[in-house]
Structure formats: C-alpha cells, structure tokens
C-alpha positions as a printed Julia matrix, in Angstrom:
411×3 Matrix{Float64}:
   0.0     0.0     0.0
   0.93    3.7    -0.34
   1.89    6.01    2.28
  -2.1     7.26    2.41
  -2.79    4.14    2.71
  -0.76    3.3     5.76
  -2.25    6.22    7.39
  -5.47    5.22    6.69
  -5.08    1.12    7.81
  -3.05    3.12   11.33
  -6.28    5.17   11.86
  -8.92    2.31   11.23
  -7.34    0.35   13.89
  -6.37    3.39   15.88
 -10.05    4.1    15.98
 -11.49    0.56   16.92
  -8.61    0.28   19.81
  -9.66    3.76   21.22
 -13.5     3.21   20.5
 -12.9    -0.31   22.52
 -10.84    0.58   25.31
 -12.97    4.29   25.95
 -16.15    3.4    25.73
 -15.45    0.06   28.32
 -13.75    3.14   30.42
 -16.91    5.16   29.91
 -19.18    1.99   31.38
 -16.92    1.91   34.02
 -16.57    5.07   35.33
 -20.46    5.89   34.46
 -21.31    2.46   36.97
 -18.83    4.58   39.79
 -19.85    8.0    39.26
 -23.48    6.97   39.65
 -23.53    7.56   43.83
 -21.34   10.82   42.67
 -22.41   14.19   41.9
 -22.42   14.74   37.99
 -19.69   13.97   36.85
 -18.32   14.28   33.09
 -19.29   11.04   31.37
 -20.36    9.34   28.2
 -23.03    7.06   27.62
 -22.91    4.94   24.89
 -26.09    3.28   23.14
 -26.56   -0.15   23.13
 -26.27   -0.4    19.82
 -23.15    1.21   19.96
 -21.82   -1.21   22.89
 -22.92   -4.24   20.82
 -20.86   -3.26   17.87
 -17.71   -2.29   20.26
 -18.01   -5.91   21.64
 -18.65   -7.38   18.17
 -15.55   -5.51   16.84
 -12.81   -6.22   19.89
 -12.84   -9.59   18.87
 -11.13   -8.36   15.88
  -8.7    -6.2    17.18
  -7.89   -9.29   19.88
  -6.94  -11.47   16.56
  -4.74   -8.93   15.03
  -2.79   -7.93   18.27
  -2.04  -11.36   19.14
  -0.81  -11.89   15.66
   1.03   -9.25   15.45
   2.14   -9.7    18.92
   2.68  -13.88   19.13
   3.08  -14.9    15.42
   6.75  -16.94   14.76
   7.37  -14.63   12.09
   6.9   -10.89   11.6
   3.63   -9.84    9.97
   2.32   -7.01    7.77
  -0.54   -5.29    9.5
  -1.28   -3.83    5.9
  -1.96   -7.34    4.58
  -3.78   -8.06    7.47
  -6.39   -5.39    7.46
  -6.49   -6.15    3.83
  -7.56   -9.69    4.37
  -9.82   -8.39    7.65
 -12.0    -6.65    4.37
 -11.4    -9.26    1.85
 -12.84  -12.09    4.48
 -15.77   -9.06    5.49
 -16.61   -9.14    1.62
 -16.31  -12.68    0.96
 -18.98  -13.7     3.57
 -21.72  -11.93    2.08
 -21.55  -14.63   -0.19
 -22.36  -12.6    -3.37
 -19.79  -12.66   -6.3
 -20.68   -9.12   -7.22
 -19.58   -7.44   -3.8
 -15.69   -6.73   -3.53
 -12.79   -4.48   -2.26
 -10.86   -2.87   -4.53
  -7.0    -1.65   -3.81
  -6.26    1.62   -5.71
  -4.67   -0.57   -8.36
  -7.66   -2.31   -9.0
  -9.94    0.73   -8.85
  -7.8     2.68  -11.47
  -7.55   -0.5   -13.93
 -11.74   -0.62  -13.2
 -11.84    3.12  -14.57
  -9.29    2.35  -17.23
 -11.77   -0.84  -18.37
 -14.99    1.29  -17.93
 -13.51    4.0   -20.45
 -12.52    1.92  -22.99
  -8.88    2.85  -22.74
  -5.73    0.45  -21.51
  -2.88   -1.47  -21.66
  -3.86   -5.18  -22.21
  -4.45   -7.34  -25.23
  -7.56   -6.26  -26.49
 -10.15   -9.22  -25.17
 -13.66   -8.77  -23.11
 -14.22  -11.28  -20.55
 -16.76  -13.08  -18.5
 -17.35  -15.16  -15.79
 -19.58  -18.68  -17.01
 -22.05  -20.59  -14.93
 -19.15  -23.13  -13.75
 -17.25  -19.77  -12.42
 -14.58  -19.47  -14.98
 -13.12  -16.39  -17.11
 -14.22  -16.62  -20.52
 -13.28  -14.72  -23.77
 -16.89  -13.11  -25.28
 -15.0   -10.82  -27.56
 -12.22  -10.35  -29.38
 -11.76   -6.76  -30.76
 -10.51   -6.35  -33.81
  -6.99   -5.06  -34.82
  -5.77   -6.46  -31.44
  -3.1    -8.61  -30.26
  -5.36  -10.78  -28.89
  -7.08  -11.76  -32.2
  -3.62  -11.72  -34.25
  -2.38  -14.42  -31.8
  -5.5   -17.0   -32.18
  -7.31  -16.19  -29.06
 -10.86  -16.81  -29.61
 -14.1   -16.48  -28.43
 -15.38  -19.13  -26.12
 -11.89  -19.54  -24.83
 -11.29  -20.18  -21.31
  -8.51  -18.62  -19.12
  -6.83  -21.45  -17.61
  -4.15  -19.72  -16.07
  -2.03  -16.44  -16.61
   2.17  -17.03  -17.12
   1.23  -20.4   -14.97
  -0.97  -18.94  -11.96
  -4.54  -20.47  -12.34
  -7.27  -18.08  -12.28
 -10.56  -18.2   -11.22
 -13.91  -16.29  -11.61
 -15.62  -17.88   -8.32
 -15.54  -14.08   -7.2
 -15.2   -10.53   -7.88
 -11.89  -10.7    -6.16
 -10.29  -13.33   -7.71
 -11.55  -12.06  -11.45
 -10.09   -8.91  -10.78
  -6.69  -10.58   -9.65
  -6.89  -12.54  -13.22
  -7.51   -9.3   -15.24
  -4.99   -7.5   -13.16
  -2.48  -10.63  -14.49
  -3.37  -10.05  -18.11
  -2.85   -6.48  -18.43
   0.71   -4.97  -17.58
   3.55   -2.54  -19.17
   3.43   -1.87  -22.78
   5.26   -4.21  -24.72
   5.58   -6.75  -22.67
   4.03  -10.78  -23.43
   1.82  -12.77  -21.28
   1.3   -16.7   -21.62
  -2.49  -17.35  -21.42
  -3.31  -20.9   -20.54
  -6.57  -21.42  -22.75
  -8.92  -24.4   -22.51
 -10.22  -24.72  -26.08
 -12.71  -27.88  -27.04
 -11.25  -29.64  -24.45
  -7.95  -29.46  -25.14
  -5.15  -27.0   -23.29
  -2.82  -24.64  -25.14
  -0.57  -21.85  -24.35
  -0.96  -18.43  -26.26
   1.94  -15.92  -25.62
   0.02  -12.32  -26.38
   1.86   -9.28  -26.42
   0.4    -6.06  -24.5
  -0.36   -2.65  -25.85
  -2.46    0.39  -26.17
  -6.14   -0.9   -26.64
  -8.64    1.89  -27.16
 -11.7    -0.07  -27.83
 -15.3     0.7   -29.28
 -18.15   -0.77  -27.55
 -20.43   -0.69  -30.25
 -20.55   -1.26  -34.25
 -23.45   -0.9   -36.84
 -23.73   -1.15  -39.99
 -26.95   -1.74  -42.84
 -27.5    -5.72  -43.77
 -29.62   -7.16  -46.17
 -29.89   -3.82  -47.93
 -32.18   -2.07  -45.51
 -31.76   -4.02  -41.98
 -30.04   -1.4   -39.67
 -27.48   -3.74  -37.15
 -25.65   -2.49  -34.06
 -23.38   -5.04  -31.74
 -23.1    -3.93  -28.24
 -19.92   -5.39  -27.06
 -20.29   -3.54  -23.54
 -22.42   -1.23  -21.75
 -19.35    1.39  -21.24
 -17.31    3.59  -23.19
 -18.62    4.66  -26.19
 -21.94    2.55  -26.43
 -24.14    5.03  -25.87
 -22.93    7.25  -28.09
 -22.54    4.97  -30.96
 -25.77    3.84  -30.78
 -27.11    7.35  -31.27
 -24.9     7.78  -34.31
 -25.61    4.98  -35.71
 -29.47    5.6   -35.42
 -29.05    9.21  -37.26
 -26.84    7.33  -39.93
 -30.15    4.48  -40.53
 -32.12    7.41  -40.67
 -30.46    9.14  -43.46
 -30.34    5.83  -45.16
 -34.05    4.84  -44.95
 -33.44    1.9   -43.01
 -36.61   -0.1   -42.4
 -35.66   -2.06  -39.68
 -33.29   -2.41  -36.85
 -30.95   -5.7   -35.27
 -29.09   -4.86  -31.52
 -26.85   -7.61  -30.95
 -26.54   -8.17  -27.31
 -24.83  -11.72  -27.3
 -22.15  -11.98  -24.8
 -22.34   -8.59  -22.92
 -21.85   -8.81  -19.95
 -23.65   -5.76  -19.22
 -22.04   -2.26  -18.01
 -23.39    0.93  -16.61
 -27.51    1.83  -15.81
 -27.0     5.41  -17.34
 -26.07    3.99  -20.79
 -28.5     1.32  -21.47
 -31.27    3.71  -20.33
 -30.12    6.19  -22.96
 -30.25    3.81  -25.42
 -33.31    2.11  -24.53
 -35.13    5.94  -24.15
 -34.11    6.1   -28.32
 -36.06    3.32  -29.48
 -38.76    3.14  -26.56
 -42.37    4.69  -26.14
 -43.23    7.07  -23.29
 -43.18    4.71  -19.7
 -40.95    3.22  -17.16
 -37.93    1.48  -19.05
 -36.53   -0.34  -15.55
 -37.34    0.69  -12.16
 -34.63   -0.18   -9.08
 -35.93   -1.36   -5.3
 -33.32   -0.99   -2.56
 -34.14   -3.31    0.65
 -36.01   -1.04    2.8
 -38.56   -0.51   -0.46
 -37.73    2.55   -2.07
 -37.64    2.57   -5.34
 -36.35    4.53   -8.15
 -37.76    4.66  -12.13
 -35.99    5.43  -15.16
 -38.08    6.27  -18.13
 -38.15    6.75  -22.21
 -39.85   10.25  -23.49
 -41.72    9.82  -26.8
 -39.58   10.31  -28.8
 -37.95    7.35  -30.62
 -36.53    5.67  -33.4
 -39.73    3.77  -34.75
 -38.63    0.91  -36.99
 -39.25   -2.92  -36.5
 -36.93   -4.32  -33.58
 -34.8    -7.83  -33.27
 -32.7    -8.25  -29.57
 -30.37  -10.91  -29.98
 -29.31  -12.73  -26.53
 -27.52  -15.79  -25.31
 -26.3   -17.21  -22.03
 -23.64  -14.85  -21.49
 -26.05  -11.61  -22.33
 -26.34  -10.22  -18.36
 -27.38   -7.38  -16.2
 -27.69   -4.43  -18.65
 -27.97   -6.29  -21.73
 -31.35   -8.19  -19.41
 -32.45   -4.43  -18.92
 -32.58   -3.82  -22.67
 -33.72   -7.32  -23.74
 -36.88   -7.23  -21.17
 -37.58   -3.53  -21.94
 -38.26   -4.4   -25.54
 -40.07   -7.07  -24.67
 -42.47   -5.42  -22.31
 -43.65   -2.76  -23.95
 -44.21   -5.24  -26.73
 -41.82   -2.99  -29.37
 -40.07   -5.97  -30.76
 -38.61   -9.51  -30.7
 -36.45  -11.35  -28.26
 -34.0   -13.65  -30.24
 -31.32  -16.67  -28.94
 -31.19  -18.19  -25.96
 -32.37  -17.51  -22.36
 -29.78  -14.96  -20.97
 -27.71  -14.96  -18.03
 -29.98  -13.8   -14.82
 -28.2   -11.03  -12.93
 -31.11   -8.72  -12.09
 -29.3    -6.79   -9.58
 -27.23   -3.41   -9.39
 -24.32   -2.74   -7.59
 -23.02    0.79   -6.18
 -19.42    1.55   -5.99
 -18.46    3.47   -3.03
 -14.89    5.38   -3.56
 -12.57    6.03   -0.68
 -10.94    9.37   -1.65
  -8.1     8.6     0.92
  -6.05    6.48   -0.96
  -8.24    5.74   -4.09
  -9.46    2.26   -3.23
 -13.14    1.73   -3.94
 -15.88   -1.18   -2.4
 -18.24   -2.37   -4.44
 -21.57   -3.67   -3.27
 -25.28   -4.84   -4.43
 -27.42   -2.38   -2.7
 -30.89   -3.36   -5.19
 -32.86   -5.39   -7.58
 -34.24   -3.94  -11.13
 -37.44   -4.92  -12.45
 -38.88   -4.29  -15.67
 -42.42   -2.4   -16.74
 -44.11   -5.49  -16.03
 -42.65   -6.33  -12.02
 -40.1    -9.07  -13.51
 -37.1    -9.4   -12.71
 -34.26  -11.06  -14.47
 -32.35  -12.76  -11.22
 -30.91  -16.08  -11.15
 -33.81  -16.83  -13.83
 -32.28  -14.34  -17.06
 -35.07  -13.05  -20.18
 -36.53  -16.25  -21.85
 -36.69  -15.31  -25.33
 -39.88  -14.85  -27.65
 -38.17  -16.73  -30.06
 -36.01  -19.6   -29.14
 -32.75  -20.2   -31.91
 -29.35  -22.22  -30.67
 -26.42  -20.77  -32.51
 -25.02  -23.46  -35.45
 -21.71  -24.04  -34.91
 -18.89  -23.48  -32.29
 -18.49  -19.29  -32.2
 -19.81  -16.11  -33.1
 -17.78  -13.87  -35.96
 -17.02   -9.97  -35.51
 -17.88   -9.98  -38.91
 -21.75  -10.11  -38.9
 -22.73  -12.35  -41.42
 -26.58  -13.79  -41.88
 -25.23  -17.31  -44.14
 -23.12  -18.12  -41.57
 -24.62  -17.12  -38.64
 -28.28  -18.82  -38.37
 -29.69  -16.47  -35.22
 -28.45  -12.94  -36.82
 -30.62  -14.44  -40.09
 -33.8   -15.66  -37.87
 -33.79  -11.85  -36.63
 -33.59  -10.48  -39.39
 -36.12  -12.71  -40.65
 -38.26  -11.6   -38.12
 -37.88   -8.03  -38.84
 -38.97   -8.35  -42.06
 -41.87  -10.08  -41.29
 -42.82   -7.25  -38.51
 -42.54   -4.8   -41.85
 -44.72   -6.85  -43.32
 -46.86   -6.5   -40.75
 -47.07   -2.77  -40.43
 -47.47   -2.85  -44.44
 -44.25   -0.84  -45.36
C-alpha cells in the first residue's frame, strides 16, 4: 500500500482500539460515578456497545498476531484480508474491495482505454473467465485467441472467476507494461494450449453498426461502457439518413455495463413509460423512463447465455412494452445493481449490491435471465465480428423476423 494508505489502515485500527478501550472506560466510570455528583461522562447506546463488543474480537486477533506470530507480519496485509474475508462472507460474487490498483484498472476498463491485449471477458455458470469478444486489430485476435476460450491460467498462476476478487486478480495478471508478453493458458474444445500475447495500447469501441440485407439497420453492443451510448445514437441518425426499415441490436455476450447507458439507449427506441425501475431493501424505489420520442422501426434483440445485467435491462424492456422480438437463448440472470463506493483517501473503492431492477411489467431477471420470444441455438462453435446472416443462423432468424414485422405494419 501507499503512504495514504498506511495512514489510513493506522487510523482504522487506531479508531477501533480507542473506541474499545474508551467506551469500556466510559461503562466503568459511568457504573462509579453513579452515587457521585455529575460527573463528566459518556453514555454509549446499546447499539453502539454491541458493535464495540462485536468488533474487539477483531482487534484481539490482530494484536495477538502481530504480537505472538513466529514470524513478523504485515498489519497492511492483514487489514487487507480483515475486508477481503468481510466481503467474501456476504456470499455474493458481485460485492468486492478494490485496492487503488484495481480501482484505477476498473476506470481504465470502464472507459474503454488500456494497456492489455484487447479481449472482453466473463465469468460462465461453472465460475470461470471466458473470452466473449475479441476486438478487432488487437493482439489478442492476431495471436489466435478466440471467443469461447477459457482462461486457464495467466504465465502459470490459475485463475478463477468464483468471485469478484479473484476475477479482478486474473484481469490485473493479463494487463501490464506496454510491450511486454503474457502466456495465457486457454482451454479450447477440451484441449489445453498456451498463447503468448503481447500487450499494448487498446482503445476499444463498444459498439458497431452497420446496414445488412440492404435495408436491416445492425448495431453489436460489445459492452455497456465507453462509447456505447454514443454509438448507438450515431448509428441511429446514420439508418435514418439511409431509410433503413428495420433495426438488429446484438446483445450476445455482454456482460452488461453501466444503468446510465442502457437507459439512454433504450429511451431512443422506446415509447413514453418506465424502461426499468430499481428497489433498494427497505422498499424505495427509483424509475428510469423513455420520453416519446424514438426511433420507430421494426426491432430484433439478440441474446444468449452470457447476455447479463444491462444487456437483461434492454432485452426485457423491448419485450415489455411489446416494441419488438427477443431472439437466442435464455440470458444470463443477474437482475441486480451494484453501487461503488470510492474512498478518496487512498483511491481504493468497495463495491456492493445495494438493489434489484425490475422491468415495466414487475419481472425481474435474477438467477432466472429473459426467456426469449423466439427460441434459436447458434449453429456451430463461435460467433464472428464480422456479422454475417449465411453463416450465422440467429443474426438471419432476426432479421427474418424483422422483415416479417414490416410486413406487418405494411411498409
């Protein structure tokens, strides 16, 4: 850790050991001043006294490890695993600690702009890291990683994505100086192989679009970050000026991204009403709505397994309000939002769920993901960055379908 750092871990146990050893002086001298005239003293609540007794137990752990241990100990990693363990026990892979290091590679990811190899990941349903993109012009695609891939392990440490934590620490193992290689352990069809990828710049785009079929407007969400928003805005002014009659958002394999930019996006091809609404624990609830204005062509969603969180916003939106088609495979189920509280001390960040979203219709997406309208499996192994309708069999069923809803409306 960095100097503010140190000051801060001295001061978090500073203030447990006072808050400990004054208030049981306080209950003390409060018991003996009680036949006394009044006498300065402070009372504490018993709430307050419960969480001073749940709390010393901690601070009796540390000082007889720092205190008895064979070997000399670093308090830094100690509070650090004191908030990892804290974390950890909540039992929800979506609420984490991050270091300063982690929180600024977190920002880097979120803008779109890093040092790395140029590949979005994901965590499965059996916990592991797996590759659901590969951008284009990258190292990552000019040395045969692929999507579907699965991170094995990272210039030989195994990695893991049974938790926030440990995904981080993989991601954090990937990226690294400029022009330098890392070995990535990929399991592939069963069989294991070693990929040495070299690092660079990656500025990435989160979204792509471009007119199929002649008149079929399609946009790929990669990510709910960066750029996304934006492109999707340009790209609807651009199938305006063309006369597209129809419109394809790929959402397979995003992972999701930030609240802000899929309610932008949904508001541009949405009616007037509540796109998602959010309900914290003690009931309160927040909505996010579309204005009436919006893009009104026939809509396709495409969605797989791997499409979560924000993509499950955008996917049930659409389908609530009836305004177009949902496409693949049942998606991935996260139906809840987390809140990233920043410690300006030092940088480091803790991320936590603090609600559940629901859709117009009181669904939510949890542990059960968007069941499609209309059920395709994807022929063959993986999806191209090339979009291509003969080879891939769902991007042709949605486009399918959107011209049959043009039929429909008689255009």
């Amino acid at each position: 850790m960095n100097k503010s750092s140190l000051r801060t871990v001295a001061l978090i146990w500073a203030a447990v050991m006072i808050a400990v050893v004054s208030s049981t002086i306080t209950l003390l001298a409060s018991g003996r001043s009680a036949q006394q005239s009044n006498v300065n003293s402070r009372f504490v609540s018993q709430e307050e006294y419960d969480t001073i007794q749940r709390y010393s137990r901690l601070e009796e752990v540390r000082r007889n490890l720092v205190t008895s241990y064979y070997k000399e100990l670093d308090e830094d990693a100690l509070v650090l695993g004191a908030i990892r363990g804290m974390t950890a026990s909540v039992g929800d892979r979506y609420t984490f600690y991050y270091t300063p290091e982690e929180m600024k590679r977190a920002n880097e990811n979120t803008a779109g702009v890093y040092h790395g190899v140029g590949m979005l990941l994901q965590v499965n349903d059996d916990g592991e890291i797996q590759v659901v993109r590969v951008f284009p012009g990258t190292s990552a695609e000019a040395n045969g990683v692929r999507v579907g891939d699965v991170i094995v392990a990272v210039d030989g440490e195994r990695v893991s994505g049974a938790d926030g934590r440990r995904y981080n620490e993989a991601v954090s193992l990937i990226r690294g100086e400029r022009d330098t290689s890392v070995m990535l352990t990929i399991r592939r069809d069963g069989e294991r192989m070693d990929l040495a990828v070299r690092r660079g710049d990656v500025s990435v785009s989160y979204a792509d679009y471009r007119v199929l079929d002649g008149d079929i407007g399609y946009i790929s969400i990669s990510q709910f970050s960066g750029d996304a928003s934006a492109k999707f805005h340009e790209a609807i002014e651009t199938f305006r000026s063309q006369n597209v009659k129809g419109l394809v958002i790929d959402l397979r394999n995003n992972p999701g991204g930030l609240l802000d930019q899929v309610v932008s996006i949904a508001d541009a091809i949405l009616p007037t009403g509540v796109i998602v609404y959010i309900r914290e624990r003690d009931g309160n609830r927040q909505d996010f709505y579309s204005d009436e204005a919006m893009y009104d062509v026939p809509v396709a969603v495409l969605v797989n397994g791997m499409s979560a969180s924000a993509s499950e916003i955008l996917a049930s939106a659409v389908q609530a309000f009836g305004r177009g088609t949902i496409i693949g495979l049942n998606t991935y189920g996260k139906g809840i939002v987390q809140t990233l509280v920043p410690f300006q001390e030092d940088g480091a960040g803790l991320q936590l769920t603090t609600s559940s979203y629901y859709d117009a219709l009181d669904r939510c997406p949890h542990e059960v993901g968007v069941k499609p309208d209309v059920e395709v499996a994807l022929e063959g192994n993986n999806l191209s960055d090339t979009p291509d309708p003969m080879s891939d069999n769902q991007l042709a069923a949605a486009i399918q379908d959107v011209r049959r809803q043009i039929g429909e409306r008689g255009e």
